[in-house]
C-alpha positions as CSV (number, residue, x, y, z in Angstrom):
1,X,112.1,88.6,15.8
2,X,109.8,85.9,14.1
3,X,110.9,82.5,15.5
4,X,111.1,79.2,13.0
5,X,110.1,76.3,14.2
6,X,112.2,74.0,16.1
7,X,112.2,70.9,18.4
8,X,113.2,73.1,21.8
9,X,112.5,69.7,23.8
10,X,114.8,67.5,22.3
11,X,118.0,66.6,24.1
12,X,121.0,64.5,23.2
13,X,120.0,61.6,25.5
14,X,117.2,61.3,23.3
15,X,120.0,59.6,20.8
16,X,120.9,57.0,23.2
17,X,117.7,56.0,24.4
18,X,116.1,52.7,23.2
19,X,117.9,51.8,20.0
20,X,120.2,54.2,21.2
21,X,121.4,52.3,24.0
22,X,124.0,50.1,23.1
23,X,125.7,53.0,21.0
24,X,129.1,54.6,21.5
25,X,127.9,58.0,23.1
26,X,129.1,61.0,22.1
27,X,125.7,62.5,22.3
28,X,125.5,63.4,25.8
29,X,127.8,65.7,27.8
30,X,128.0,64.1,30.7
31,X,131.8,63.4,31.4
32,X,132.3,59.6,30.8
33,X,133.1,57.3,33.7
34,X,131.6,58.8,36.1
35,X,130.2,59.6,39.1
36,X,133.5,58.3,40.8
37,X,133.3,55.5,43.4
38,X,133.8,58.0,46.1
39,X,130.5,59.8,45.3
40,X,129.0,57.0,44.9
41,X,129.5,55.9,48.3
42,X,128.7,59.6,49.5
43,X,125.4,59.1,48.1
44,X,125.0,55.5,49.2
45,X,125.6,56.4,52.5
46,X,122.7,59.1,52.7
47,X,120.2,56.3,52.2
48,X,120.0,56.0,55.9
49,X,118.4,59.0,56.3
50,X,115.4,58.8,53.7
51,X,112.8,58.2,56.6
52,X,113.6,62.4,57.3
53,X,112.7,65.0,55.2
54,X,115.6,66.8,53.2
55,X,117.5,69.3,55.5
56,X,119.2,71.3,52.9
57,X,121.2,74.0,55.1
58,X,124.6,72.3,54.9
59,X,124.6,71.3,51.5
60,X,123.7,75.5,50.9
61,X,126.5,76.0,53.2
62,X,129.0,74.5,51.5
63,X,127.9,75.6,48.1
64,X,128.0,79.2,49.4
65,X,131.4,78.8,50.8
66,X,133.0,77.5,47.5
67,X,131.8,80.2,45.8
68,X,132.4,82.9,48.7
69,X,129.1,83.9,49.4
70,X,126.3,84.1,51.9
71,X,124.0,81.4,52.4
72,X,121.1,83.8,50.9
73,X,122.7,84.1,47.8
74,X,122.1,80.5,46.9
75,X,119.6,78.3,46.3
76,X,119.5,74.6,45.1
77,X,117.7,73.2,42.4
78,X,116.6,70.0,41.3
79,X,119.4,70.4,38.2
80,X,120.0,73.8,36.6
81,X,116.4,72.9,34.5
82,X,114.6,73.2,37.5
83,X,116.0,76.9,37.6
84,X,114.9,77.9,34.7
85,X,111.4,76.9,35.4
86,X,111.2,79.1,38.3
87,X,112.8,81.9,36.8
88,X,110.3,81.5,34.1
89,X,107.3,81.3,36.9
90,X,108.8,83.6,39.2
91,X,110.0,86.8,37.2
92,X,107.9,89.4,36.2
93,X,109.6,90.0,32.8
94,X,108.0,91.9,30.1
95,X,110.8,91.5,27.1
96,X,112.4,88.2,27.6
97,X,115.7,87.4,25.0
98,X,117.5,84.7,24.4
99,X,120.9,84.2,22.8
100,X,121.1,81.1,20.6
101,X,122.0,79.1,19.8
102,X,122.3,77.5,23.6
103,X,120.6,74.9,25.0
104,X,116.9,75.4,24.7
105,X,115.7,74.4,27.8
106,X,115.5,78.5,29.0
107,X,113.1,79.1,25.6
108,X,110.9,76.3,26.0
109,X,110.4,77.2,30.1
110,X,109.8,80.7,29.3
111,X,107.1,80.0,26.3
112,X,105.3,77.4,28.8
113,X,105.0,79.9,31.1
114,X,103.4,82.2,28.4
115,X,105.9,84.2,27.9
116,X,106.9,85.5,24.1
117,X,110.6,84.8,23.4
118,X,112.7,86.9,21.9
119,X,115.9,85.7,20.5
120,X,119.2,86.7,19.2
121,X,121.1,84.9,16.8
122,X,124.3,84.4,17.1
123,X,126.4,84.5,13.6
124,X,128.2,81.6,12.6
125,X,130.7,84.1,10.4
126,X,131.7,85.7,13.3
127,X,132.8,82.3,15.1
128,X,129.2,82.8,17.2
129,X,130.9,85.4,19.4
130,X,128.3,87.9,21.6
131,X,128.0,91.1,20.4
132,X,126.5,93.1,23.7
133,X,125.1,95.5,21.6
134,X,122.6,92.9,19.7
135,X,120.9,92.8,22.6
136,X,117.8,94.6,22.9
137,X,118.1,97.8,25.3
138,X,114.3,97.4,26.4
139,X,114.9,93.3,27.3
140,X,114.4,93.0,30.9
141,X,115.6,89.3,31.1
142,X,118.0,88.2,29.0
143,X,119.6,84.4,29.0
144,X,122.9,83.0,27.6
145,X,125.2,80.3,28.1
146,X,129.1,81.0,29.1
147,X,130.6,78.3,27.8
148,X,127.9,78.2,25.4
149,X,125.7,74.4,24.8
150,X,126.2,73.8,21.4
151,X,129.2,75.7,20.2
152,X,132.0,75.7,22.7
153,X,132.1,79.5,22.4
154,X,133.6,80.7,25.8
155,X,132.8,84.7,25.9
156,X,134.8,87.4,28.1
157,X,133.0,87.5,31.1
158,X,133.4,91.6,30.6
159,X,131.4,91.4,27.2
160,X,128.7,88.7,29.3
161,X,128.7,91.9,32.5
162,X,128.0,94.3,29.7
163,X,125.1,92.9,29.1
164,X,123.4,94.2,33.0
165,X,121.7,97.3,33.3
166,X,119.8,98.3,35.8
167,X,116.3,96.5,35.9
168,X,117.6,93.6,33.8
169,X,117.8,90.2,34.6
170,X,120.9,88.7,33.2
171,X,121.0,84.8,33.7
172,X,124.4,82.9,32.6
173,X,124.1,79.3,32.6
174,X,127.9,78.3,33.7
175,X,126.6,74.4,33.3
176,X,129.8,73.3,32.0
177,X,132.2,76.5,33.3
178,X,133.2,73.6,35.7
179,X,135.3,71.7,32.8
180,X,137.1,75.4,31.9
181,X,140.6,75.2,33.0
182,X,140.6,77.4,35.9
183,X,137.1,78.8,35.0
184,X,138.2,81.6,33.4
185,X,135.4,84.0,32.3
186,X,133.1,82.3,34.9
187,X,130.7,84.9,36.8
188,X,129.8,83.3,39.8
189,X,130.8,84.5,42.9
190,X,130.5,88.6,41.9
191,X,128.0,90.3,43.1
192,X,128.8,93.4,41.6
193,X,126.9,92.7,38.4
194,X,123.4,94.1,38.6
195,X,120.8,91.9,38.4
196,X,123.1,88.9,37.8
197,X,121.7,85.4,38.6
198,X,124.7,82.8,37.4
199,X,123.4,78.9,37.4
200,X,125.6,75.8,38.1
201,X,125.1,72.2,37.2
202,X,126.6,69.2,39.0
203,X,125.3,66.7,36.7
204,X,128.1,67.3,34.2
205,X,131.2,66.9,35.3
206,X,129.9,64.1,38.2
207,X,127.5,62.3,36.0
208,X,124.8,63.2,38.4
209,X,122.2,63.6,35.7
210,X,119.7,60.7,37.0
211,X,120.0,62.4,40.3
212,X,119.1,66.1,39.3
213,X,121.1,68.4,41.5
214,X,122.0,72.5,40.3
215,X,121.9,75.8,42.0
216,X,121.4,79.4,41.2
217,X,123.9,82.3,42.7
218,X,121.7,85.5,42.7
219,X,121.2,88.5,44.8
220,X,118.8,87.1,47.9
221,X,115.8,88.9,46.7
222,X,115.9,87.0,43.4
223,X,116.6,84.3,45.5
224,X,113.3,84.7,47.7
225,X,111.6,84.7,45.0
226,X,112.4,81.9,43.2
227,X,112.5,79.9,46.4
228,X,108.7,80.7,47.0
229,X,107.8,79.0,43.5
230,X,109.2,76.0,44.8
231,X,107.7,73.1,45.8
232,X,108.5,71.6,49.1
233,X,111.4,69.7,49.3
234,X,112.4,69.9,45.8
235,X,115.8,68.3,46.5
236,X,116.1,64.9,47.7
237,X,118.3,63.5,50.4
238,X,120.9,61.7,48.1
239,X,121.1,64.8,45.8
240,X,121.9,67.4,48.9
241,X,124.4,64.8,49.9
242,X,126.2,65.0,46.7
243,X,125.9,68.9,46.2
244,X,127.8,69.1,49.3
245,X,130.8,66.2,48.6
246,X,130.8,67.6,45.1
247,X,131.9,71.5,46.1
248,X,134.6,70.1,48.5
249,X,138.0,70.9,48.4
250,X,139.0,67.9,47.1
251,X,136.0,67.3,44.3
252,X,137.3,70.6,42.9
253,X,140.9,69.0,42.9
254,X,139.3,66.4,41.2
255,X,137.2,68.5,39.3
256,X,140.1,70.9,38.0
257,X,142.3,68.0,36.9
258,X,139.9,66.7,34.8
259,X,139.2,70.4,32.9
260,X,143.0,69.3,31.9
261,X,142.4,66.4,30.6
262,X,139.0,67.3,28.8
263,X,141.0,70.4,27.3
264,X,143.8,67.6,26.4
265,X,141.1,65.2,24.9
266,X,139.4,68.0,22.9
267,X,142.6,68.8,21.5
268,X,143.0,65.6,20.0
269,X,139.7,65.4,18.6
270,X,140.0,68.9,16.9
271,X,142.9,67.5,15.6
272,X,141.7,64.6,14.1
273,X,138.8,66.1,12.7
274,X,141.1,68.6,10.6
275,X,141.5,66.0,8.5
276,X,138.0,65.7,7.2
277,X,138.5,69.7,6.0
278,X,138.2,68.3,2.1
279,X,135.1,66.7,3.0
280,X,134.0,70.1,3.7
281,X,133.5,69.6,7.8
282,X,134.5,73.0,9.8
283,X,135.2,73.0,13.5
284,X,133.8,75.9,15.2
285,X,136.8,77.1,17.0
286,X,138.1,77.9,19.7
287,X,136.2,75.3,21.0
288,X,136.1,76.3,24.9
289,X,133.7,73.3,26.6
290,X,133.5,69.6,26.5
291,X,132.2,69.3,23.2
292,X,132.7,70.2,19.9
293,X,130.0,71.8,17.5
294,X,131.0,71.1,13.6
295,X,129.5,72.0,10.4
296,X,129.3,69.3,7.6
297,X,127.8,68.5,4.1
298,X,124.8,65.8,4.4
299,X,125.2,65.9,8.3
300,X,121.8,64.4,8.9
301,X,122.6,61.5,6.7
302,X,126.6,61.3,8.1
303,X,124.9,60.9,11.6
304,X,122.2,58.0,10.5
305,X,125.6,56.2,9.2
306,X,127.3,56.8,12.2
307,X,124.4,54.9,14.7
308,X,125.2,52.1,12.1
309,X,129.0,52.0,13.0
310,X,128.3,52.3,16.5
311,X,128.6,55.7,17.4
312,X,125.6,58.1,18.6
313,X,126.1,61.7,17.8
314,X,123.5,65.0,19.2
315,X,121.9,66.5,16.0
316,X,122.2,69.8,15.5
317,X,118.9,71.3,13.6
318,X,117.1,71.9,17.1
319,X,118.9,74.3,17.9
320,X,117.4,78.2,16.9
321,X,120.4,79.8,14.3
322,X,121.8,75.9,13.4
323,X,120.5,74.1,10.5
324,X,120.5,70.0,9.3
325,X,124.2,70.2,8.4
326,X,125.6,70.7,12.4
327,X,126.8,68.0,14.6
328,X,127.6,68.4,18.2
329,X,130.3,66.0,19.5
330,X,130.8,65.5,23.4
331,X,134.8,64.7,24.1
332,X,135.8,61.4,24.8
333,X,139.1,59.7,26.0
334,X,141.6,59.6,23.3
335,X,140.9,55.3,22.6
336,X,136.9,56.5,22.3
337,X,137.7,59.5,20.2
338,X,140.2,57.1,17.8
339,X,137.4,54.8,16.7
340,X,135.1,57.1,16.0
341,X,137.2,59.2,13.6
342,X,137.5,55.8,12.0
343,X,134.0,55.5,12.0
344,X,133.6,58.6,10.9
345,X,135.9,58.1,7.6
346,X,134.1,55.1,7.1
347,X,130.5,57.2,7.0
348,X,132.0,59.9,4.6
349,X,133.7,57.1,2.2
350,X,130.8,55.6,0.0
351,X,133.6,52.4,-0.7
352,X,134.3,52.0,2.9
353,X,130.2,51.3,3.8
């Protein structure tokens, strides 16, 4: 499928960088207020051990055991785009495919890695929904997010299994599965998918993204392999320390109560954003992860008018099968989320400027 060109490396923290940085975010989708003081102190208190090298067995341990596998089924990463690096270095694919849109990060790793890309666009008339059938029979790696980064789609985990076949590579990015009330449709764990390798982010939901810390669940020989195109050491002290707090019993407490209130939050920001309907915005829907994808006339100028009100917003254009006129919003708190549909009738009322 020819490919148009678009800005694979640019992320929504690019918007709050700089100029950026004094702006309301709603760019990033990093859950806000975090991480909590507990995990702070978890990670404080590794410090003591820097002089060591990293020992990452318990940390692997513990992942393995909230996801009730063996220890040879996991391996952490240095964030989930350190996996797909790997799996771009590793693998030995001949057709890889894409789904988009979805965070980019996958495309741009395979294509450095020399790799041509394949993709499959999603359709915006059919609410970006998966179609197994659009993939590809000969693809022998094929990469989608569940829920999906931009458009909050979440898809049945059967129609995401349908897409294995024997000497096929299916990787699911479940970044953001974590912020699903109880993570329906989520994959990881099963290991009756062939070929499945699921990856996990804890920079998300614990605002862990300055420390880099993800893992892939895949059978052990994907595992092997992947581990042998890693560096030594790949991740540090402080990250194994939180890897293991995060995946405790009582983070995932944590962790599930806040996929309430995220769902809760969303809710109210779908909400208020049906009243911009005669301005001609559209919210895809259902919206499934902690942000909100939308579709709006003169969106590129809307969000340069919105960084004057305060309020940083991710673009949507970089993204293969989106165009200038989509917006992704991350969910705020219902106070954050109040003031910037203000803001936002402000941008689309010429009086109100």
């Amino acid at each position: 499928m020819p490919t148009e060109a678009h800005d694979l490396r640019h992320h929504g923290d690019a918007e709050v960088r700089d100029d950026g940085s004094a702006l309301v975010d709603l760019a990033v989708n990093v859950r806000a207020d975090t991480p909590p003081a507990w995990l702070r102190e978890r990670i404080a208190g590794s410090l003591g051990s820097l002089a060591a090298y990293p020992d990452g067995r318990a940390a692997r341990a513990a992942v393995a055991a909230r996801h009730g596998l063996p220890t040879d089924r996991v391996l952490l990463t240095a964030g989930a785009a350190e996996a797909f690096v790997l799996l771009a270095r590793a693998l030995k694919v001949r057709r890889p495919v894409v789904v988009h849109p979805q965070f980019t990060e996958p495309e741009a790793a395979l294509r450095d890695a020399g790799h041509t890309v394949d993709r499959v666009l999603l359709r915006e008339e059919d609410g970006f929904r998966l179609d197994p059938r659009a993939v590809p029979e000969d693809a022998d790696l094929v990469v989608i997010g569940n829920p999906t980064n931009p458009t909050s789609v979440l898809h049945p985990s059967g129609s995401v299994a349908e897409l294995a076949r024997p000497g096929r590579t299916l990787v699911v990015d479940e970044a953001f599965m974590d912020a699903v009330p109880g993570e329906r449709e989520a994959l990881a764990g099963r290991t009756d998918v062939p070929g499945l390798v699921v990856l996990r982010s804890l920079t998300k939901t614990w605002g862990l993204a300055g420390l880099r810390i993800g893992y892939v669940l895949a059978a052990p020989e994907t595992v092997a392999d992947l581990e042998r195109a890693q560096p030594l050491w790949p991740v540090s002290t402080p990250a194994l320390a939180a890897a293991e707090a995060c995946v405790s019993s009582q983070a995932l407490a944590e962790a599930a109560h806040a996929a309430h209130r995220i769902a809760a939050d969303r809710a109210h920001l779908v909400a208020g954003l049906a009243g911009f309907a005669p301005a001609g915005l559209r919210v895809v829907k259902p919206a499934e992860g902690p942000f909100v994808l939308v579709r709006l006339p003169g969106a590129a100028v809307v969000r340069r008018q919105l960084r004057d009100l305060g309020y940083a917003v991710r673009r949507g254009d970089t993204f293969p099968g989106l165009g200038e006129e989509w917006l992704r919003l991350a969910v705020r708190d219902r106070a954050t989320v109040n003031g910037f549909l203000r803001a936002l009738e402000r941008a689309l009322t010429p009086t109100a400027r």
